[in-house]
C-alpha positions in Angstrom: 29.9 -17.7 -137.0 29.7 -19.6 -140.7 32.8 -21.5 -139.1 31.1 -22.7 -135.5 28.3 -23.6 -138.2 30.0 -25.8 -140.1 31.8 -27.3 -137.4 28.9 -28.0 -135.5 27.6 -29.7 -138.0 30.4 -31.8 -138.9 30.5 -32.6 -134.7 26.6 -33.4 -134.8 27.4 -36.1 -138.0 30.2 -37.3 -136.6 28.1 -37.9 -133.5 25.3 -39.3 -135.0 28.0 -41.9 -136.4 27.7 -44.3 -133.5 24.4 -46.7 -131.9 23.2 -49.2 -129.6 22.2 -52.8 -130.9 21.8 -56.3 -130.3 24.3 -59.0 -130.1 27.0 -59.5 -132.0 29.4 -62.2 -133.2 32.8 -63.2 -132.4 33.4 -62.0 -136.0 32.2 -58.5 -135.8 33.8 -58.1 -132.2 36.7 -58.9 -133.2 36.5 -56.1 -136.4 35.1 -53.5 -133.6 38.4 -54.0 -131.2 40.2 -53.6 -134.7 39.1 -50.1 -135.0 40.1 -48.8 -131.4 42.7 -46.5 -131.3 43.5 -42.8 -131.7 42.7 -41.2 -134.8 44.1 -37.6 -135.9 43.5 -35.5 -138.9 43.5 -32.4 -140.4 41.5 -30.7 -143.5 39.7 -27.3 -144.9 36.5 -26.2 -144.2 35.6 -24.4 -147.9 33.0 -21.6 -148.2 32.2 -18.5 -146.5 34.3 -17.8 -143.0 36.2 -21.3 -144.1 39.7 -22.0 -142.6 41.9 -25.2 -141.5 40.5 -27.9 -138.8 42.1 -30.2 -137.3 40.1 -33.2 -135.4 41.3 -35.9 -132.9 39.2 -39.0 -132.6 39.5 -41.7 -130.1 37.8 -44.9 -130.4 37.6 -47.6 -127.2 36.3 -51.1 -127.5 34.0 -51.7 -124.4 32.5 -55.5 -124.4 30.5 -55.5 -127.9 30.6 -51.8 -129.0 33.3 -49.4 -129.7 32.6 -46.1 -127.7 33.6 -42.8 -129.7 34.6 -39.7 -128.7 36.4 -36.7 -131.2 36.8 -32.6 -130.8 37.4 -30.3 -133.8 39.1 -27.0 -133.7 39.5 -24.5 -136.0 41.5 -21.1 -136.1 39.6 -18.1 -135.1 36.7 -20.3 -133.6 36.4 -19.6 -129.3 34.7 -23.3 -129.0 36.1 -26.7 -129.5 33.1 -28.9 -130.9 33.2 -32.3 -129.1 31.0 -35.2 -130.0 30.7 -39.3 -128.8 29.0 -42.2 -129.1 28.9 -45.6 -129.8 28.9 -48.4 -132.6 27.5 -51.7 -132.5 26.7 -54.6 -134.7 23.4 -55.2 -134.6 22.7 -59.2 -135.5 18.9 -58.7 -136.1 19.2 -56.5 -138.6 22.3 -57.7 -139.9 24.7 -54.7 -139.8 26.9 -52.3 -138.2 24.8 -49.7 -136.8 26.1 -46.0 -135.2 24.1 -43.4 -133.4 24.5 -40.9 -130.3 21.5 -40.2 -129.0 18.0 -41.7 -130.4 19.1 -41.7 -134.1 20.4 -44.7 -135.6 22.6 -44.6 -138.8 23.0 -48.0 -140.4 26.7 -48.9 -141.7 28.3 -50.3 -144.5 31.1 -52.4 -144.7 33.5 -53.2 -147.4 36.7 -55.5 -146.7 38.2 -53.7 -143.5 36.4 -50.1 -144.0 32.8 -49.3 -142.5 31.0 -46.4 -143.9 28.3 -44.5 -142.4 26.5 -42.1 -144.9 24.0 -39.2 -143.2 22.1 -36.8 -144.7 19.6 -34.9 -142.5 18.6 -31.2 -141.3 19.6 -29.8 -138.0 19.7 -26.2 -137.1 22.5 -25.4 -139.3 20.8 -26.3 -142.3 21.0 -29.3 -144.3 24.2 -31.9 -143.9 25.3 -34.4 -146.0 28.0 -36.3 -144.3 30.2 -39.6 -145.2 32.6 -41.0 -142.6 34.7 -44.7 -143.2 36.8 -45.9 -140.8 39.4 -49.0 -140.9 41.7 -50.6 -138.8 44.6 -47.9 -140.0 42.3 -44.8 -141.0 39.5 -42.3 -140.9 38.0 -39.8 -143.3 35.3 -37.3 -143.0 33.7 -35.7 -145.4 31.0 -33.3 -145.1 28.9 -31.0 -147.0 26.4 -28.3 -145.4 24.2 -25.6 -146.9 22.9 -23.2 -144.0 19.9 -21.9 -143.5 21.2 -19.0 -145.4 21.5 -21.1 -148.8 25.5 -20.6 -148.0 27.6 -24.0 -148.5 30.2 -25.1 -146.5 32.5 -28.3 -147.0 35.5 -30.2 -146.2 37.6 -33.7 -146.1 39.6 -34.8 -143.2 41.3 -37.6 -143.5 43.0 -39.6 -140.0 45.2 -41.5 -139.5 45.4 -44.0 -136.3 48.3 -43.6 -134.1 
């Protein structure tokens, strides 16, 4: 159960990763469509029940957003975790912004990588999460303590291919 936990919580970051926003320009369009691809990658989930993962990613430009959609596995877990969503640039307020649903997670972007940094409480417990993608990579990292004070982490780094 501590592994669905963890990996629910790393699918509900990685979801809350991508948003709706306004306009953007050539520029930023362009850096979107650079991102779209198929990302794979493979870490360890640390702390009780942890165990390998391994995550696929796909990323499709669609007009001015990149849609997202990824599913983590892990050994010994019955469920898959999907997630999806959408990033944007969002020219009013001047940045890359991700969500999937109604939260939005504003972006950060560095040369060629965009990060997106979430902490927040969900009903695993509290998550900490960092994800940066570029044109040739991905990385996940997460960090969750469950509602049981138990902590559970883990790095997965992608590669596009």
């Amino acid at each position: 159960m501590a592994k669905l936990g963890a990996l629910s919580a790393l699918a509900v970051t990685a979801a809350l990763l991508f948003s709706p926003a306004a306009f953007a320009g050539d520029a930023e369009i362009a850096y979107l469509q650079s991102l779209a691809g198929s990302y794979t990658g493979a870490g360890r989930v640390s702390g009780p029940d942890g165990g390998d993962v391994s995550c696929k990613v796909v990323m499709k430009a669609s007009g001015t957003r990149l849609n997202y959609s990824g599913r983590c596995t892990a050994p010994g877990n019955s469920t898959a975790q999907s997630f999806s969503g959408a990033i944007r640039y969002s020219d009013q307020r001047r940045r890359y912004e991700s969500s999937s649903g109604a939260r939005i997670v504003p972006g950060q972007k560095s040369g060629s990588t965009l990060t997106f940094v979430t902490q927040m409480e969900t009903i695993q417990g509290d998550v900490n999460s960092t994800m940066s993608v570029s044109p040739s990579s991905l990385k996940m990292q997460f960090r969750v303590t469950d509602k049981d004070g138990a902590t559970h982490q883990g790095s997965i780094p992608f590669r596009k291919g």
